[in-house]
N, C-alpha and C positions, 0 to 999 in steps of 0.2 A: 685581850679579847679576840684578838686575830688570831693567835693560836687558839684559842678553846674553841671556836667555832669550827676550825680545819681538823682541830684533833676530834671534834664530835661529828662530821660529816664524816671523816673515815673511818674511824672507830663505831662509826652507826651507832652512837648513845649519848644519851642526854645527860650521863651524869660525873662528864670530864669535867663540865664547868662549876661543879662541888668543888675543886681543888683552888677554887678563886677564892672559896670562903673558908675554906678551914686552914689556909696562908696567913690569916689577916694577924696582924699585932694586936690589937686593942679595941676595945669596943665601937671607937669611932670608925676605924679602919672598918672592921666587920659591919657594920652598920652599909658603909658606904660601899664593903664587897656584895654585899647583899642586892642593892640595888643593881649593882654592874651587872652582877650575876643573872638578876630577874632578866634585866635589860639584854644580855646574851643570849640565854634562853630562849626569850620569847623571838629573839633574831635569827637565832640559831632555827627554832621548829618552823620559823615563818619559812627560811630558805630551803628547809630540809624538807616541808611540805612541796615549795616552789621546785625544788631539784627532782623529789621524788616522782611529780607531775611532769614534769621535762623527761626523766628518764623513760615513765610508762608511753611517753609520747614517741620518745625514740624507738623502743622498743614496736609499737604500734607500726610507726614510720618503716622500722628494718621488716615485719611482716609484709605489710604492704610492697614496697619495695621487692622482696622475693618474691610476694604474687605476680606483681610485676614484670619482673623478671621471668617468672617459669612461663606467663604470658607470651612475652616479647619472645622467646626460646619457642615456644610453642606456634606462634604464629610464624617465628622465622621457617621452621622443620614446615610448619602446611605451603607458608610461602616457595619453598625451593622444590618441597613436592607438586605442586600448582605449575612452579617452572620448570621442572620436568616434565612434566604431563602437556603441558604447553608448548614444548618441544616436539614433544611425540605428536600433538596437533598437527604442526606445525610441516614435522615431516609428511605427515599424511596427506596433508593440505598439499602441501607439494606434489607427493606421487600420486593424489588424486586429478590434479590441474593438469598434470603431464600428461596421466590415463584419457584427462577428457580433449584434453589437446589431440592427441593420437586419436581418440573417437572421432573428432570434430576433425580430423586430415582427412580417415578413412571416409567416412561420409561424404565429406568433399568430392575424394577420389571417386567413389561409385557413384555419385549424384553424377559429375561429370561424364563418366563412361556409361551412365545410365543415358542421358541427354544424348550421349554420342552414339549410340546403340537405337536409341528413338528417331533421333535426326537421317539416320539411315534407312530406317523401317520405312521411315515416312518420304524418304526418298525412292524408295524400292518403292511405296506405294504407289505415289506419281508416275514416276516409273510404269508400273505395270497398268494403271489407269489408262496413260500413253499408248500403251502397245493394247489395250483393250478395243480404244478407237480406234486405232489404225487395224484392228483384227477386222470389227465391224464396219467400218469404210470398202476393205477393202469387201467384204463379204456383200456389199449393197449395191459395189461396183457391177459382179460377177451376176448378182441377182436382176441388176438392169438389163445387162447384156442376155442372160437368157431369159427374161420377158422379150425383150424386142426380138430375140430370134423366132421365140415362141408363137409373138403376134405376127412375123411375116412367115412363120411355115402355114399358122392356120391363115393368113390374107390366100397365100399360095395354094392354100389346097381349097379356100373358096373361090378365087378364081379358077382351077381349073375344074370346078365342080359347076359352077356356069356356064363355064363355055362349051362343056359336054353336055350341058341340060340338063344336069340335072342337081337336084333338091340337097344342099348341101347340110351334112349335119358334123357338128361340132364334136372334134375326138375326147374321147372321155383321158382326163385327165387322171394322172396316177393314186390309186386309192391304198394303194400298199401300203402297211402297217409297220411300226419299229419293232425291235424285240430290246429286249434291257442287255447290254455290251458287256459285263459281267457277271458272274453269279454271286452277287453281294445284295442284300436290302439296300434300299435308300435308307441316308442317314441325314444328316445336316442339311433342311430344307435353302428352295431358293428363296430369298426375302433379304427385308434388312438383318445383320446381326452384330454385335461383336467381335471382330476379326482376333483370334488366340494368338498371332504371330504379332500385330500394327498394333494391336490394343485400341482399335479406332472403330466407331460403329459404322459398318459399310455395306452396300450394296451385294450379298452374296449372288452372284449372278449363272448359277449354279445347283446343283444338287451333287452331294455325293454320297457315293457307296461304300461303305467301309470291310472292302475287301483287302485280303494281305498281299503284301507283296510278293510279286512273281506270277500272279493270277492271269491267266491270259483276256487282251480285251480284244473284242469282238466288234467290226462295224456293224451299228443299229441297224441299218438299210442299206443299201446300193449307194453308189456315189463314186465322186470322182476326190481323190485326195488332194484338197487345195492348199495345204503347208503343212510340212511334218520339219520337227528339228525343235531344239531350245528355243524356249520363248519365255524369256522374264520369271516372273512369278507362279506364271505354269509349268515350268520345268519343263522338261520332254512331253509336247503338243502336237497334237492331229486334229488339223481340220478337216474331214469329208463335206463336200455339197451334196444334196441328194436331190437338188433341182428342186424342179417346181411341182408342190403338192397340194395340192386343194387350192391353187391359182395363187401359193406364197410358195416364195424362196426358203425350202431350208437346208439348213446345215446343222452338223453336231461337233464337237469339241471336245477330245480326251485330253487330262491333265493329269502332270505330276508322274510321268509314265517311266519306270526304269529302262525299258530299251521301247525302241520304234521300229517296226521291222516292213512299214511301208515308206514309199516316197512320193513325192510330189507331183501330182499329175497322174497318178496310179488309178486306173479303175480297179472298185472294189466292191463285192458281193456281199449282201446282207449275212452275216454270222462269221465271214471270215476273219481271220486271227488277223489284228492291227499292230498289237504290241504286248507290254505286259506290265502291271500296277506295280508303281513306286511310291516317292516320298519326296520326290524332286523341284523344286523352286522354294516359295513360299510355303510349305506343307508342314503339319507338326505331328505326320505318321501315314503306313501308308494305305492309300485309299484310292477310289477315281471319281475325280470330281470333272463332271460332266455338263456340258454348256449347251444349250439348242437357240440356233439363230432365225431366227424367222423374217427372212428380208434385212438381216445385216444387225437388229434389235435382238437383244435376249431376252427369252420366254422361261417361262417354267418347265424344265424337261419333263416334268412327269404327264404336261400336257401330251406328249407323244410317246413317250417310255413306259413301256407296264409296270 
């Protein structure tokens, strides 16, 4: 029976196990091959079914499995591509980190020389604030002194307008007019503004004309020159006094002057040549910015300037 069922699994047919019955001796025998036979048979189709179903299983199983497979192959190939790519992230991430590092130095760098560039400006300004007061100290000093000269020549010439008898009258004080020290318009009023050099909103104290450089400047009126030379933030500076006018001290003030061609204590005549227009201290081009002192205070020039 153990053969006939191995010789009908591999032979694929059911009717090796014929040869069990037409062996037999005798009717009994046959009789009894008979049933053996049935009894094979139906063991034989039972396992041949059972095998058959295992095999299409198998079969099922080795599909799946290569789907599997061309899966796992498939996802590996996107995996190593992904890590490649990931790489190439990876590098960039890098040379972008570095790029922003280098941004974030540079930055640094110029913020700092920015600060230190400011912190100067704003020293200069102090600075020239400094030398503003001390310009107008000293200009309030020189404005006292000719007042009090002023009130003992007129005590003096009313005493001696008494004691000769007669009726003493009061000498007219100087009425004389400016003329404008350049031939430029006025540009950038006196007032508060935005300083283009300090970046700070400040006191213009000032008008200027936007004449070029080399242009000859002119003393406005008569006067005595009270400091000519560098001076801070006005560069090359002339102060004339022009005395006492309409019962105030004034003076006027050129700046930023490429050459000076008076000095210090010079008497000097309304329209003569002072010097000549630069770009010198504090300047961001060149021009003559122009100062009027009225008792040691600054005024709006154009108050006196045509």
């Amino acid at each position: 029976m153990g053969q006939a069922a191995r010789e009908a699994y591999q032979q694929q047919t059911d009717l090796v196990g014929l040869s069990v019955v037409f062996d037999s001796a005798d009717t009994g025998d046959l009789s009894q091959r008979l049933q053996w036979s049935t009894t094979i048979f139906d063991a034989t189709t039972a396992q041949m079914k059972r095998l058959r179903d295992l095999q299409a299983k198998v079969v099922e199983a080795q599909k799946e499995q290569a789907a599997i497979e061309q899966q796992i192959s498939a996802d590996k190939a996107e995996s190593e591509a992904n890590l490649a790519w990931l790489k190439v992230l990876q590098s960039k991430a890098v040379l972008a980190k570095a790029g922003v590092a280098s941004k974030v130095a540079e930055l640094a760098k110029a913020k700092k020389a920015a600060q230190a560039d400011l912190d100067a400006e704003q020293a200069e300004y102090r600075k020239l604030q400094s030398q503003e007061a001390q310009i107008s100290a000293e200009i309030k000093r020189r404005a006292a002194i000719a007042r009090k000269k002023a009130l003992a020549a007129e005590a003096k010439r009313r005493a001696a307008a008494k004691k000769a008898g007669k009726t003493y009258v009061s000498s007219a004080e100087s009425s004389k007019g400016f003329i404008r020290p350049v031939n430029a318009s006025p540009g950038s009023p006196f007032g508060l503004r935005f300083h283009p050099i300090l970046h700070v909103w400040r006191m213009h104290r000032g008008t200027d004309f936007g004449a070029a450089c080399g242009l000859p400047i002119y003393a406005a009126n008569d006067g005595r020159v009270a400091s000519a030379g560098r001076q801070g933030g006005f560069g090359n500076y002339t102060v004339i006094d022009h005395g006492i006018i309409g019962g105030k001290y004034v003076s006027t003030g050129y700046a930023h002057q490429s050459r000076i061609i008076v000095k210090r204590g010079q008497r000097v005549k309304q329209g003569q040549l002072i010097g000549y227009v630069g770009t010198t201290g504090l300047s961001t081009g060149c021009h003559l910015h122009l100062q009027v002192y009225v008792n040691g205070g600054v005024v709006n020039p154009l108050i006196y300037i045509p």
